[in-house]
N, C-alpha and C positions, 0 to 999 in steps of 0.2 A: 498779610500773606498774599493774600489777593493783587494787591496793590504792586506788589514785585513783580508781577508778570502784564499789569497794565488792565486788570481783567475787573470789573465792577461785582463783588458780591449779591449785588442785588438781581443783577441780570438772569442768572441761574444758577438753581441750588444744585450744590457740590453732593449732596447725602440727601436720601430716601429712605420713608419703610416700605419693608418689605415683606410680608406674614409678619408685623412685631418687628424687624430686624430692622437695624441701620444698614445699607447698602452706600458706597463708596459711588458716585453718578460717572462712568469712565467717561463719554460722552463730554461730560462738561471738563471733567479733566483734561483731557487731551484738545479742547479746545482751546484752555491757558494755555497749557504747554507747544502747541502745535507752530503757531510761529516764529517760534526759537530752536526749534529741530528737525533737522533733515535726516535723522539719522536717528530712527528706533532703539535700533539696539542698544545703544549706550544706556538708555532710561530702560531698557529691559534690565541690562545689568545689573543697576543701582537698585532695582525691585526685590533684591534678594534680601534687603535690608528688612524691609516689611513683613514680608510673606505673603501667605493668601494666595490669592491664583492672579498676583500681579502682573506677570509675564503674560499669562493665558490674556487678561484682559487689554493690553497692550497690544500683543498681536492682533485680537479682535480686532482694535483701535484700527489696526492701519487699512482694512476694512469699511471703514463706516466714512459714506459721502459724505463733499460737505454741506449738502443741504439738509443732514439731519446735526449739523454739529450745530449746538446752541450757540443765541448770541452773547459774548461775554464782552461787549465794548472797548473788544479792544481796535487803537489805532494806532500806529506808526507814529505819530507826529505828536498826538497826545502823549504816547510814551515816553518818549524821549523829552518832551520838554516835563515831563515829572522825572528826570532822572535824580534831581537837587533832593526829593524828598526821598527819596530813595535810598538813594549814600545817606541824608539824616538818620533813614531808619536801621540801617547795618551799622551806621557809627557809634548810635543812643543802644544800639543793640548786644552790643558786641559781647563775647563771653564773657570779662573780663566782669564788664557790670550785672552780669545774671545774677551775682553772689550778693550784692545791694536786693536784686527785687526779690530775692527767692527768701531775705528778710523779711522784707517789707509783706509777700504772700501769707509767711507763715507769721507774723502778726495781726493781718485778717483771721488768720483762725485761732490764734490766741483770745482775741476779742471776743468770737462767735462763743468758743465754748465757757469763756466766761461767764457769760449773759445767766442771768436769773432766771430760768425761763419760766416756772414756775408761777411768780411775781406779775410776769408781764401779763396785758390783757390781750384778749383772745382776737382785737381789733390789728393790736402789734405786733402780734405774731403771726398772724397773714401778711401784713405788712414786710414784715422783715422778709420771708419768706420769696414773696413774690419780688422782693426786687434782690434779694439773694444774687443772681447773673448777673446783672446790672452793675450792683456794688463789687462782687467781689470776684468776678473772673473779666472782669471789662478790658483787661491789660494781660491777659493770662500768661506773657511772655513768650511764647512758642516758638517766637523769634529768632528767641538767645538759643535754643537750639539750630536752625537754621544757619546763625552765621558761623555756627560751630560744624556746619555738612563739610565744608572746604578740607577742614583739618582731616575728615574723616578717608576722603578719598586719596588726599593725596599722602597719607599712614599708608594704607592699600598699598599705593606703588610704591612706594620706598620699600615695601616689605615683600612686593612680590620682583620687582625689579633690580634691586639693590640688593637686598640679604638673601633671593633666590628662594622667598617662604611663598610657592605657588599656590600651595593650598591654605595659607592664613594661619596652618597650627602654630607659627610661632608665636601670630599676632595677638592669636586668642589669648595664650599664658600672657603674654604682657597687661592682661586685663584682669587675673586675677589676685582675691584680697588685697582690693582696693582700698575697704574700708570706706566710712563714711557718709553709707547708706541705710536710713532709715529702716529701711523693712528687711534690711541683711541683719541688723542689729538685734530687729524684735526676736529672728528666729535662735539668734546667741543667746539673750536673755532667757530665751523659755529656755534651752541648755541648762543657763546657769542656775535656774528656777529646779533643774532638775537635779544637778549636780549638788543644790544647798541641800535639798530634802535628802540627801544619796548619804550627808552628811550625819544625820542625827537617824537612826533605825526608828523612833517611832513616829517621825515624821512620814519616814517612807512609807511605812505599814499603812499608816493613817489614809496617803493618799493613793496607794494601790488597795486599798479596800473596798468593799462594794457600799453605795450611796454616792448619792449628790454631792456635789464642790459643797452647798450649801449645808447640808450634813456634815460633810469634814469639815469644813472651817469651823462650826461648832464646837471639834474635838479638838483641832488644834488652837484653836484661842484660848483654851486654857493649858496649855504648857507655854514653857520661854520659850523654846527654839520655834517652835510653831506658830506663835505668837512673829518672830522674827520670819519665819516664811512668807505671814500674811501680808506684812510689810513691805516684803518683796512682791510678789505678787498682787498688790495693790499698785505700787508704782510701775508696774510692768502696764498694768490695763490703762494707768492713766494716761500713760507715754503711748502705748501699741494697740490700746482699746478698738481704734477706731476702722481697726481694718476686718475687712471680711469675705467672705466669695462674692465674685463680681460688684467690689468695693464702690463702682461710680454710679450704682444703681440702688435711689434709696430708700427701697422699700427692702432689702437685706437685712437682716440685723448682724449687729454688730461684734465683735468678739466679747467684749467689754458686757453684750446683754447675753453671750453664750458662754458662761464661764465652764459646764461639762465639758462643753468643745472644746478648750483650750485644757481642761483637765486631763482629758483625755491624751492630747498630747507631750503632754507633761509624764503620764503615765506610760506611754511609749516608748520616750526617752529614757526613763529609768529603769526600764525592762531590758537595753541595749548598752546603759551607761557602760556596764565595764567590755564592752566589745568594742567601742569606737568611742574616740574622744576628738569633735567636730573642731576644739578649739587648738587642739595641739596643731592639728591636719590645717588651720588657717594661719600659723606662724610660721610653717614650713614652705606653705606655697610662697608667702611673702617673700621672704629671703630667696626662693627661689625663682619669682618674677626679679627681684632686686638683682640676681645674679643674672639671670637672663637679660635685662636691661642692658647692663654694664656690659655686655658680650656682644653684644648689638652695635654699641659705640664703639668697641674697638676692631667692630671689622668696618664699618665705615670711616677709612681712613681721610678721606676730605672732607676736611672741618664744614662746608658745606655743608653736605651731606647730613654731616652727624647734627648742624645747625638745623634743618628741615626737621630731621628725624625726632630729635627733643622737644621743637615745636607741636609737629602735629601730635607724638605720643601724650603730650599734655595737655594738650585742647581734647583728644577725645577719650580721655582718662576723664575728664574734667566733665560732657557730655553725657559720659553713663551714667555717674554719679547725678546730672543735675537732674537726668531724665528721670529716674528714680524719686530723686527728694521731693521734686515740683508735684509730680501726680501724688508724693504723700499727702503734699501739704494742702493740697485738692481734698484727696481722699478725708480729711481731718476737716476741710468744712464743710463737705458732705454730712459726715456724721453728725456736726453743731445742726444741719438745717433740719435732717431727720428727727433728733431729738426735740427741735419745734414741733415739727408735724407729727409726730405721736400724742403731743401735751395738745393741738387740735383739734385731732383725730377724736382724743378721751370728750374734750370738751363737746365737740360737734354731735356725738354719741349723746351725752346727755340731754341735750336741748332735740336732741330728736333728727335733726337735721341729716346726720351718717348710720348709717347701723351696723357695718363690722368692724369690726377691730383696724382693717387695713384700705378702706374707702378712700380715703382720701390720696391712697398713692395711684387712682382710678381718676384724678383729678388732674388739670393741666395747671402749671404755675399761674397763670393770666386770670385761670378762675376763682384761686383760692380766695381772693381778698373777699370776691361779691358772695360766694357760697359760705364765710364766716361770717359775715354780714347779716346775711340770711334775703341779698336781695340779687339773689341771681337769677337770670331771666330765664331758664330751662329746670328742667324736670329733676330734681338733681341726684335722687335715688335710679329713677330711670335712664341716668344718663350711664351713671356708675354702674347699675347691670349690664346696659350694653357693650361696655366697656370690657367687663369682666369676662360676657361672655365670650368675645372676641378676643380678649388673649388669652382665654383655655381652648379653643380653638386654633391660635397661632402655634400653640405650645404644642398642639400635637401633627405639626405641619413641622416638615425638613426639606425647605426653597436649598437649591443647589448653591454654590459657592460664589456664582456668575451666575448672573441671569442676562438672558441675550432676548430682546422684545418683553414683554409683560410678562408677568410669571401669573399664573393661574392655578388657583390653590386648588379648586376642583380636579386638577391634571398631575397633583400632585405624587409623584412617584418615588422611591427610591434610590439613591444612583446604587448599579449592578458593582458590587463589590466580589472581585476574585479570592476570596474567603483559602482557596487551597495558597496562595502565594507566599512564598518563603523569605523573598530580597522585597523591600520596601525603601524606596528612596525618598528624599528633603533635602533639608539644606542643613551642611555642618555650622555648628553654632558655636560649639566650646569642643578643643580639640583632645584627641586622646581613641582610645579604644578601651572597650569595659566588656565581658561578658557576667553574665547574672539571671537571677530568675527577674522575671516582671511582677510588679505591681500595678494594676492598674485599677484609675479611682476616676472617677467623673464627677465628681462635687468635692469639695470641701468638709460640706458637711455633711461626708455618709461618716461611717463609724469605722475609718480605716486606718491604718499608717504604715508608715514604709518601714522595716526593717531594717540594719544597716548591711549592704552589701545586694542588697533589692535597686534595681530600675525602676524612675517612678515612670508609667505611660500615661499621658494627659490629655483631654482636651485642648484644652491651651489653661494657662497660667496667669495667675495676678498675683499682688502681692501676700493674699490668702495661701498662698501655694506652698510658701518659702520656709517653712517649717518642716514641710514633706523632701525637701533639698538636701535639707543638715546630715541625714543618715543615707541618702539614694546614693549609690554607685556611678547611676548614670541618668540622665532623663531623654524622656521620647516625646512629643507634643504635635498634635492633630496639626495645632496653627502655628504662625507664628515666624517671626523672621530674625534675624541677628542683630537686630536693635532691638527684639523684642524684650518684655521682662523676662522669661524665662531662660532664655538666651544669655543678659545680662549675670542671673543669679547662678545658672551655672557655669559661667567665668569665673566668677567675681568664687566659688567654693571651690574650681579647676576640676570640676567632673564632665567625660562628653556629652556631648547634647548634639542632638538630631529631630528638628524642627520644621514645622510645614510637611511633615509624612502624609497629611489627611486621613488617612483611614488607619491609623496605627493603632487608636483606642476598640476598632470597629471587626480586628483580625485577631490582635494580642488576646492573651487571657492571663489573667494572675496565675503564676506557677510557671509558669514555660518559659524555656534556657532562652535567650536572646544574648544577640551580640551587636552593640552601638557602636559604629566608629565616625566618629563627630571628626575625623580629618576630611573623608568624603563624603559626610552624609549619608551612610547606609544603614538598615537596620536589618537585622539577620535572625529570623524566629530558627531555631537550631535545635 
């Protein structure tokens, strides 16, 4: 990635913490980018994609001398004569081949979760662990995204230029039930998980009763149908186990180790089955993207045209989709490395070396080998305190979105939120208009769910989220931009979506009429 703008990785890092936080370095950004643009704004625009305060930080950008802009070696002369390896890397890149690596990725993680882990010794499982990056994200593809930007912007103009969709609402529906997404599927299966028990009355009973998943599976493994539930629901965890809130971080656990949590929403769903049926509502949008499509191509009367138009609608149909599967197949060896370091974690605990249950995610990859070893050169319970205490301490720090000079935690304040304010702006993500009551949930795992015909309001979203989508009217999200996941998931089920609000979770309250119109980005507490 680096390498396309001529800019040496090593020279300066692109990301920092920040109180605990990864921070985005604009600085070093825009010193790749800076001599290839004379013209901000254009890279303003394209920031709508991401979200965040991209724009905000852009503008700083053309602010800042350049004796503070880092060195990132690049040269004019060097560049150009790397342009040979360049074209290699967009040719070896290209979409078309994503669908070879994003094989070959999710047979790393077929591999990982096969592993015995159990079996192996406590020398191989540091081992495997620390070279975990090394092995298996060394190629992470990011690329094949990349060469797929092109299609993306020049879809835009055709749709705002050509078929006269200024605002993108039409662009968005050509994006919905796409199909063929990972974690759009998990939250179908729980559906279907819910619609089988809806099936048999004392399945249902069984699992709206009070007790543990743990307790009812007991009840139901001894009847057939229930018996056939668990069947299902076993292959559900195997397949969708792996995902959870803030899924790339992994000291989480898992869905697969929180089976209430996913009871719960199973029990949800069956409380709302005979009011909305998520799956019918996904046949129709299809047919009705299908028809929208075909509507497209026949007002583009020069074959031309309608040649670009099928192009790039298939390159970034192609894009969403792969954006989605890649971070699954990410998220799925996450999970295989976690499940090493718990079988650690236990062991390190016996021998004395760990003493909570969760020590070891207080640990850097680079240490783990010498700290199972037991020949590591620091203090290594004292190290882990310190550790600990410092991020219950970041946890209870809220650094600003931007930080402009050094941020100092000491000075830490609140940003002044207008709490009376009725009109809230972001960015339209998935288009439409929706009025409803709010739902608003800030974790995954409180003890909540959306209703059908409820607004979910969000922080922002992962693929932990996408279960809370199947019944929402419409969604609202702190973060987030129109390549975001949540962005994605409400195309991809054609409900509005209004993203990058910032303070939506922070004014909204569960119960209150709101009105989302995902054409212009507006949300309206009413």
């Amino acid at each position: 990635m680096y390498r396309l703008f001529g800019a040496d990785i090593d020279k300066s890092p692109i990301a920092a913490l920040v109180a605990g936080r990864v921070y985005f370095n604009i600085n070093t950004g825009l010193a790749i980018i800076r001599p290839f643009i004379s013209n901000m704004p254009g890279v303003v625009d394209f920031a709508d994609n991401f979200g965040g305060e991209q724009k905000r930080m852009y503008n700083l950008g053309m602010d800042i001398p350049d004796e503070d802009m880092p060195d990132v070696g690049f040269n004019w002369l060097k560049y150009i004569l790397s342009w040979p390896c360049i074209i290699y890397d967009f040719i070896s890149h290209r979409p078309k081949k994503g669908n070879d690596f994003l094989v070959k990725f999710g047979a790393r993680a077929d591999k990982l979760l096969a592993l015995d882990v159990e079996s192996m010794s406590t020398d191989e499982l540091a081992r495997k662990v620390a070279r975990f990056p090394q092995e298996n994200w060394r190629d992470a593809g990011l690329l094949y995204l990349v060469t797929g930007a092109p299609a993306l912007l020049l879809f835009r103009k055709i749709c705002r230029d050509w078929l006269g969709d200024k605002d993108l609402t039409m662009a968005h529906q050509l994006f919905s039930a796409l199909g063929g997404m990972a974690d759009i599927e998990a939250s179908l299966r729980l559906w279907r998980l819910a619609e089988l028990a809806h099936h048999d009355k004392d399945t249902e009973t069984a699992l709206l009763s009070e007790g543990t998943f743990q307790q009812i599976r007991e009840r139901l493994h001894n009847t057939e149908f229930g018996s056939r539930f668990l069947t299902a629901w076993d292959a559900f965890m195997t397949e969708h186990g792996h995902h959870c809130r803030g899924e790339l971080e992994m000291s989480n656990p898992r869905w697969a180790e929180l089976p209430d949590y996913i009871l719960g929403i199973v029990r949800s769903y069956l409380r709302s089955i005979e009011q909305a049926n998520p799956l019918d509502r996904q046949q129709q949008l299809t047919e009705r993207r299908q028809q929208l499509t075909n509507e497209c191509r026949q007002r583009l009367k020069n074959p031309i045209k309608r040649l670009l138009f099928n192009w790039s609608l298939k390159r970034c149909r192609k894009l969403a989709v792969n954006r989605e599967n890649w971070k699954n197949e990410a998220v799925r060896q996450v999970s295989a490395i976690r499940r090493m370091l718990l079988v650690l974690d236990e062991r390190l605990q016996q021998q004395g070396i760990l003493i909570n249950r969760d020590d070891i995610f207080f640990l850097k990859i680079g240490e783990i080998e010498s700290v199972a070893a037991g020949q590591a050169d620091f203090d290594v319970k004292q190290r882990i305190e310190t550790r600990r205490a410092e991020y219950e301490k970041n946890k209870a720090l809220t650094p600003p979105p931007v930080v402009v000079g050094r941020f100092d935690p000491n000075k830490d304040t609140a940003a002044q939120i207008d709490s009376a304010a009725s009109v809230l702006n972001g960015i339209g993500a998935s288009s439409g208009v929706v009025t409803g009551k709010a739902r608003v949930i800030l974790r995954t795992d409180e003890d909540q769910y959306v209703a059908p015909g409820e607004i979910l309001v969000a922080p922002f979203t992962d693929p932990a989220w996408t279960p809370y989508f199947l019944p929402a009217a419409g969604v609202v999200m702190d973060q987030g931009g129109v390549l975001s996941h949540g962005a994605i998931i409400a195309r991809e089920y054609g409900i509005p979506a209004v993203v990058n609000v910032g303070i939506a979770t922070k004014i909204i309250r569960t119960g209150q009429t709101i009105q989302v119109d995902g054409n212009r980005g507006i949300v309206r507490i009413l």
